[in-house]
C-alpha positions in Angstrom: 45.9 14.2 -240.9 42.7 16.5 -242.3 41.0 17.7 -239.4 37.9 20.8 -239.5 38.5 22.8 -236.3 35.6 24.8 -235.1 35.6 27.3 -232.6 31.9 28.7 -231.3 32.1 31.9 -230.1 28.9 34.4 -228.7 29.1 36.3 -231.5 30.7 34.7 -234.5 31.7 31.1 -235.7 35.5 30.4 -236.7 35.8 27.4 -238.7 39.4 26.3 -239.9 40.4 23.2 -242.0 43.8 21.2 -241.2 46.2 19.1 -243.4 49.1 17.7 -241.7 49.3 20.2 -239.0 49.1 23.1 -241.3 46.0 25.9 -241.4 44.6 25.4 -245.3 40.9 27.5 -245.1 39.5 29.6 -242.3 35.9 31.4 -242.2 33.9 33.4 -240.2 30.3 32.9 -239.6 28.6 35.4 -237.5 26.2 34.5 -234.7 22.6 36.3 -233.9 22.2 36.9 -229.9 19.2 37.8 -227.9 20.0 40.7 -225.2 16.7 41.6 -223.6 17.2 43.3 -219.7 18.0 40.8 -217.3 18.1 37.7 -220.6 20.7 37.2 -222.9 20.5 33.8 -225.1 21.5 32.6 -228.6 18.7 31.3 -229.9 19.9 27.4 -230.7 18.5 27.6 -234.5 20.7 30.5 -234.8 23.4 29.0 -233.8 22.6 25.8 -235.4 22.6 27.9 -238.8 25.9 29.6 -238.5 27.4 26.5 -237.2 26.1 24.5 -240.7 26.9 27.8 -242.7 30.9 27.9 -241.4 31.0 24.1 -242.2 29.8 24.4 -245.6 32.3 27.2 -246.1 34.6 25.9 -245.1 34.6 22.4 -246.5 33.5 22.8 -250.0 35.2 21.3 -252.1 37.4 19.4 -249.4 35.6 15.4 -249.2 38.4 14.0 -247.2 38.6 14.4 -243.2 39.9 12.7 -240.3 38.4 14.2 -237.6 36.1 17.0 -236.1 37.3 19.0 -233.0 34.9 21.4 -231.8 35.2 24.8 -228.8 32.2 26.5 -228.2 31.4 29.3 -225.0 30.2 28.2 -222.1 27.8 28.3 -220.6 25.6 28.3 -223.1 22.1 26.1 -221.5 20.4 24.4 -224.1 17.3 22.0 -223.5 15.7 19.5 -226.1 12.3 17.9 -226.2 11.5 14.1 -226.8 11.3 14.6 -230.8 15.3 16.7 -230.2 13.5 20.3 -230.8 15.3 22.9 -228.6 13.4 24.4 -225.6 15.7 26.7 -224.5 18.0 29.0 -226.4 21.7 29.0 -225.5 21.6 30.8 -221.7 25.0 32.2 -221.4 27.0 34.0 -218.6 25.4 37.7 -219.3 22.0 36.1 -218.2 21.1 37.5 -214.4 17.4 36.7 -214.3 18.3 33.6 -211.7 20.1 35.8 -209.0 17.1 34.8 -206.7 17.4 31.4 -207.8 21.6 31.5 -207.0 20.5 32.8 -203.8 18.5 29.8 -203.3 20.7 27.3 -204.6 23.4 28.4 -202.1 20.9 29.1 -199.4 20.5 25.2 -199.9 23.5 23.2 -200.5 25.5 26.1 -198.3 28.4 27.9 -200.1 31.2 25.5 -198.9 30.0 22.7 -200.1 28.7 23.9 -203.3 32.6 24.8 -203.6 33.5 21.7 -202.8 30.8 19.5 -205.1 31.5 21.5 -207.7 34.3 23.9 -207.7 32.1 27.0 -208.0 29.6 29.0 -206.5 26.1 28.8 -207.9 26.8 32.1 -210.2 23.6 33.5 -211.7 23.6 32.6 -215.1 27.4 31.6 -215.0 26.7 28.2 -213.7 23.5 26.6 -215.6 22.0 25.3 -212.7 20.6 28.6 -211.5 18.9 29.2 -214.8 17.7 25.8 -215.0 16.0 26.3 -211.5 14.7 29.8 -212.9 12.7 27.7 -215.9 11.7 25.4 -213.5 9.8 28.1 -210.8 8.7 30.6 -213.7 7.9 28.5 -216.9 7.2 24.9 -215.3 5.0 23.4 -218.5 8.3 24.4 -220.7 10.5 22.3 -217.5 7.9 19.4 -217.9 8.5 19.1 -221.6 13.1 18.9 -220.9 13.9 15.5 -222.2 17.7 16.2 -222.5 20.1 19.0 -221.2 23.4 19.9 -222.1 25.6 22.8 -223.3 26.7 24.6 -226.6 29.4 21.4 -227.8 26.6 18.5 -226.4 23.9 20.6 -229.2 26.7 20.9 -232.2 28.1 17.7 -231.5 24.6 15.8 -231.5 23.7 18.3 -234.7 26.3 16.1 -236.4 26.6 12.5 -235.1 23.2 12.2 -232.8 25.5 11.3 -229.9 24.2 13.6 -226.7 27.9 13.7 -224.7 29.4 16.3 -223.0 32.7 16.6 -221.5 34.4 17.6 -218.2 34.8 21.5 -218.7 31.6 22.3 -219.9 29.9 20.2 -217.4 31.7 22.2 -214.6 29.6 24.7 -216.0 26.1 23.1 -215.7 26.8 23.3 -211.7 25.2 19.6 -211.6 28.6 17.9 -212.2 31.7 17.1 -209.4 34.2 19.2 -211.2 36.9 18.7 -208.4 37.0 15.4 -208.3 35.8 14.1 -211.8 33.5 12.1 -209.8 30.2 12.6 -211.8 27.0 13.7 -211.8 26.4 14.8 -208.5 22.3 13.5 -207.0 22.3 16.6 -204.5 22.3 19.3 -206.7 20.4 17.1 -209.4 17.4 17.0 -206.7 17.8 20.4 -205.8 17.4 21.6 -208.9 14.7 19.4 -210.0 16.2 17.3 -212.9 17.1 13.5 -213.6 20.8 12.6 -214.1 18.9 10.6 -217.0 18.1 13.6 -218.8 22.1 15.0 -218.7 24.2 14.0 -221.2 27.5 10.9 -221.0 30.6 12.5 -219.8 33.1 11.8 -221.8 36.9 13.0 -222.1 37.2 15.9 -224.5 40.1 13.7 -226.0 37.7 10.6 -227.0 35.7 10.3 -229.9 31.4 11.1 -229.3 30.3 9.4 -232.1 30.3 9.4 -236.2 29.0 11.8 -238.9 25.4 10.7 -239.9 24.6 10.1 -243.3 21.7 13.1 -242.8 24.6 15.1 -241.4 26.8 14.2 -244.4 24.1 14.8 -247.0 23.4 17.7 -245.9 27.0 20.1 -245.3 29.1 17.8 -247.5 30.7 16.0 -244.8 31.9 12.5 -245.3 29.6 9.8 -243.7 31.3 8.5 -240.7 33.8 10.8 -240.0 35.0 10.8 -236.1 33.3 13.5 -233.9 35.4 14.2 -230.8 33.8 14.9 -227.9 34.7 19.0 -227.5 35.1 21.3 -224.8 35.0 24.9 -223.8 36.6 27.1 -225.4 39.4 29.2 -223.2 40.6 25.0 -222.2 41.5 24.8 -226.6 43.2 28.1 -226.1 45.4 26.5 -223.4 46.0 23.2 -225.2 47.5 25.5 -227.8 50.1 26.4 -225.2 52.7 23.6 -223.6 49.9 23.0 -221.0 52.2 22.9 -217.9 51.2 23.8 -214.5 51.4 27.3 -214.0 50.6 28.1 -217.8 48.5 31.4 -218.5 46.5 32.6 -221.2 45.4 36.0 -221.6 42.3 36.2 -224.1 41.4 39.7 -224.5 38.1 39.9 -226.5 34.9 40.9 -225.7 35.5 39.2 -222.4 38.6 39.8 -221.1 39.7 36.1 -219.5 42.8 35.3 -217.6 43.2 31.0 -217.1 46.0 29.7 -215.1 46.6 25.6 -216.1 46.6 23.9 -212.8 47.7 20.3 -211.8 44.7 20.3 -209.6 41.2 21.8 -208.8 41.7 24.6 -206.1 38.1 25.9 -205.9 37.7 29.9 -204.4 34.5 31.9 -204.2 35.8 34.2 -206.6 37.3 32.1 -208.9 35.3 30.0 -212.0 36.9 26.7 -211.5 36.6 23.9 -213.8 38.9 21.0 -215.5 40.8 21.3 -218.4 38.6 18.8 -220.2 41.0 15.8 -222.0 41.9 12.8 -219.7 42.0 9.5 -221.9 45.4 10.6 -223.8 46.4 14.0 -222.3 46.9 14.8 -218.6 44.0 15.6 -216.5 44.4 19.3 -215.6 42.5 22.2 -214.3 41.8 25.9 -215.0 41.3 29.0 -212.6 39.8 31.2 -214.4 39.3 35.3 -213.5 37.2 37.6 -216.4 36.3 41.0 -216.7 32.4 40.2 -218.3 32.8 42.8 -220.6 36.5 43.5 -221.5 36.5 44.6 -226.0 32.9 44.8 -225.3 33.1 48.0 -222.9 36.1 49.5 -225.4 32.8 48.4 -228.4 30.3 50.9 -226.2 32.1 53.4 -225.6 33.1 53.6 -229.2 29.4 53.5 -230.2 28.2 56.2 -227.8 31.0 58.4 -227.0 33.0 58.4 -230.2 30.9 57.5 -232.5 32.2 60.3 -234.9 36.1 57.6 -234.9 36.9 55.2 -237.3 38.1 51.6 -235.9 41.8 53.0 -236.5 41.5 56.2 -235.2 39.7 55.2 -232.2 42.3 52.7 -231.5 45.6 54.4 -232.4 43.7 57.2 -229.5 43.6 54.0 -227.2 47.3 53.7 -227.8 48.0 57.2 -226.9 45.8 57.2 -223.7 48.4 53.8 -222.9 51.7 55.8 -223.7 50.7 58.8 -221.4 49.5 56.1 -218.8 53.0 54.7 -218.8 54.5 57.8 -218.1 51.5 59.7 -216.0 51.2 57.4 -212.7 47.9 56.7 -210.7 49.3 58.4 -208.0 50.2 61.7 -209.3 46.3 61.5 -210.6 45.0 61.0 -207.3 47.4 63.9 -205.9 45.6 66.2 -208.3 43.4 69.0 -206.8 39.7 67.5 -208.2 39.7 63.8 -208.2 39.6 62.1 -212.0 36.7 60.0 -212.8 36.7 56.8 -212.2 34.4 54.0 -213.8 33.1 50.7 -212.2 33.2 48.1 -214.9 30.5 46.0 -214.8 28.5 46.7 -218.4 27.8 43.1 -218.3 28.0 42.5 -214.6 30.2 40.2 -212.9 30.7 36.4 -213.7 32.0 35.4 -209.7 29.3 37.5 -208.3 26.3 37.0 -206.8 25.2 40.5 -206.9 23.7 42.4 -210.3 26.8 44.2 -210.3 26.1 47.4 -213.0 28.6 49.8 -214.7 28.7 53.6 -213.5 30.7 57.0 -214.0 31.9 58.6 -211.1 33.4 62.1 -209.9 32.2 63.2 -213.6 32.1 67.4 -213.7 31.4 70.1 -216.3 34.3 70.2 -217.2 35.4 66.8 -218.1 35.3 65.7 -221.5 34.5 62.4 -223.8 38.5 61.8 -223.9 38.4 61.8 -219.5 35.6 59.3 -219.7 37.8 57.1 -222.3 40.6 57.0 -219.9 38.3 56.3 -216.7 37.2 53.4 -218.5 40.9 52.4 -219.7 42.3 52.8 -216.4 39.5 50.9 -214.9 39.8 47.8 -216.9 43.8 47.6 -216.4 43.2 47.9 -212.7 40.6 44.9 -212.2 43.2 43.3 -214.7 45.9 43.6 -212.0 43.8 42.5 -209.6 42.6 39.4 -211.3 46.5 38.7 -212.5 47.3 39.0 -208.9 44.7 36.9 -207.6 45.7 34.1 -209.8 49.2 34.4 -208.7 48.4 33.5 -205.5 46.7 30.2 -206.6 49.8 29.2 -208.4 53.5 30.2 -209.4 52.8 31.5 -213.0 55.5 30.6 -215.8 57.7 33.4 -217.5 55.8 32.8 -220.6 52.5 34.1 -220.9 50.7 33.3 -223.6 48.1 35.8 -225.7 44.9 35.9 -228.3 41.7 37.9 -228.9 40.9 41.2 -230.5 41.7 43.9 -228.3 45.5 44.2 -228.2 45.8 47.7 -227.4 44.0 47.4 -224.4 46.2 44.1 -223.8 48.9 45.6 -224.0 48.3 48.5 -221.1 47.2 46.0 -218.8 50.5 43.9 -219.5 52.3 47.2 -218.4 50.2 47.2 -215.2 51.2 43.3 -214.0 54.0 43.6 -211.7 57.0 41.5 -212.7 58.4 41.0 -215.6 56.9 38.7 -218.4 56.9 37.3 -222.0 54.2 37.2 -223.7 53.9 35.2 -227.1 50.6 35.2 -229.5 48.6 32.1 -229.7 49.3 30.7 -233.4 45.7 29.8 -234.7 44.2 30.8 -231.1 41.3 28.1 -229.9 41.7 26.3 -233.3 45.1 25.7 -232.8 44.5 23.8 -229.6 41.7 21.6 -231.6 44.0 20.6 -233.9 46.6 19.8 -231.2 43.3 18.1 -229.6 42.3 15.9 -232.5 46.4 14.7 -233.2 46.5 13.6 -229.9 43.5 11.3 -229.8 44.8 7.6 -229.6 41.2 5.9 -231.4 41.1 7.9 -234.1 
């Protein structure tokens, strides 16, 4: 079986091609972001352009394919016109110009039942609703002009096949869809909002084909006409269908945001908690995901690099992570807080928080003359692997976690000192492949292919 793999991420594009199970040609594509203030979007046509670009790559020469499975973020709020022109870049999590529009949203629909319609709280840019509300109050001729809605996988996916589907896990994420219960678009939160159920795309199963390569499509990246388009999903659910996918399952993606998902056999929504379903349900069990992130996990380690240590190279900045987690290992928390001036400590919100209401912002604390660059690095180590024990924790009381945890993402030095912070004893395994792994497993499992 041939199957291109494509996993979307914020900043960068992984394409991978498949024969028989087997990884034959992997690219990287980088993507263009907007981060302005309060905004952060990915423009659509840039994503649009990488998304082409990592095809081409990866696909030259190769005319034969069985399938497409795509990942992307999420959420990522995209909005077409009548003639299919985007409106609205890709609005993803970092976005907080909607916290007054949250606030209204929950005001509304109360914060108990939003839970239970949807899973989630009404998170300002974490759950597209809010930001959809935002365009509506502040930029209404733009909200006149909306013909269809969707998320990152509903644009790429229609980009190939002209099929405008979405499934499960990413409409969790559009806060408009009954994520506990599979049950739909839900007309309360539509009419709150201010948007048709007509404009939102077919749910679909993440494990059914959306439609069929176009001959424009083909023409254009090489593709073969009418090759089978499945549906897609977000991208931490591929990551877990690259696991065994039991009940109790974790995956640890340490990147630029640190995630923690815990496979469920059922939705258990919490206020503090990003709650959504696993995505497949026509061949593979219908599961769930609790999911706990730190918004800016590598991407706090990425700052501090830039503005404190600027003067490192990648290695030696890391291998000075590494040492900073030895000493931590042997130096407890304790004997710091014993000490006679406190240490600083940093709050880790660069990028706020995704299960807060609140503009939650990043700060240095107990700093003095005579603490140094190196103190400040292992303020911000020591912060991250605490709100990394408390998300583990938190987690753990949803749901026994297995022995086996699996891992994947960039920042395995800074993985690896949080691992030492979980209490009890663990194995942790890489993910083979990562997200693209878990579209090949996605693709081999479809039934109608």
């Amino acid at each position: 079986m041939r199957i291109l793999a494509i996993d979307a991420g914020s900043s960068s594009i992984k394409a991978g091609y498949y024969k028989n199970g087997k990884l034959k040609s992997l690219r990287h594509v980088p993507v263009q972001s907007h981060l302005a203030g309060h905004e952060a979007e990915i423009p659509a046509r840039n994503l649009l352009a990488s998304f082409e670009e990592a095809i081409s790559q990866t696909t030259a020469g190769r005319r034969k394919l069985d399938a497409i499975s795509i990942d992307t973020f999420s959420p990522g709020l995209v909005a077409l016109d009548q003639n299919a022109r985007p409106l609205l870049g890709c609005i993803t999590h970092q976005d907080r110009r909607s916290l007054r529009q949250a606030e209204q949203l929950e005001k509304t629909i109360g914060m108990q039942r939003h839970l239970e319609l949807t899973g989630n709280r009404p998170f300002p840019g974490g759950i597209a609703s809010t930001s959809l509300l935002w365009v509506r109050q502040n930029q209404p001729e733009l909200f006149r002009r909306i013909h269809r809605i969707g998320q990152p996988t509903t644009l790429l996916v229609h980009h190939l096949c002209g099929q405008w589907v979405i499934d499960p896990s990413q409409a969790a994420f559009l806060g408009l869809y009954d994520g506990v219960k599979l049950g739909g678009w839900v007309a309360e939160l539509c009419a709150a909002v201010g948007v048709d159920a007509k404009q939102l795309p077919q749910i679909k199963f993440a494990d059914e084909v959306a439609g069929r390569v176009s001959r424009a499509a083909a023409q254009r990246l090489g593709l073969p006409e009418g090759c089978p388009v499945l549906v897609s999903l977000v991208d931490t659910s591929a990551a877990m269908l690259a696991t065994p996918g039991r009940p109790g399952q974790l995956v640890h993606s340490a990147g630029s945001t640190d995630v923690l998902a815990l496979c469920l056999p059922q939705a258990k929504p919490a206020p503090d908690i990003l709650t959504r379903p696993l995505g497949p349900g026509a061949s593979l069990p219908r599961r769930w995901l609790a999911v706990s992130t730190i918004a800016a996990g590598g991407s706090t380690m990425h700052w501090v690099r830039a503005n404190l240590f600027a003067d490192y190279s990648a290695g030696k900045f890391h291998k000075l992570i590494e040492q900073i987690g030895e000493e931590s290992a042997v130096v407890s928390r304790d004997d710091q807080d014993n000490a006679s001036a406190p240490p600083p400590v940093f709050q880790p919100y660069l990028a706020g928080d995704r299960t807060s209401l609140e503009v939650k912002t990043a700060a240095f604390e107990n700093l003095t003359l005579a603490d140094t660059r190196l103190d400040m690095l292992r303020a911000v180590v020591d912060s991250l692997a605490r709100a990394s024990r408390e998300r583990f924790n938190r987690l753990r009381r949803l749901h026994p976690i297995r022995r086996e945890i699996f891992t994947m993402g960039g920042q395995a030095e800074l993985a690896r000192i949080m691992h030492r912070r979980w209490p009890g004893r663990w194995t942790f395994t890489p993910l083979e492949d990562e997200a693209l792994g878990g579209l090949q497993r996605l693709a081999a499992a479809v039934e109608s292919l």
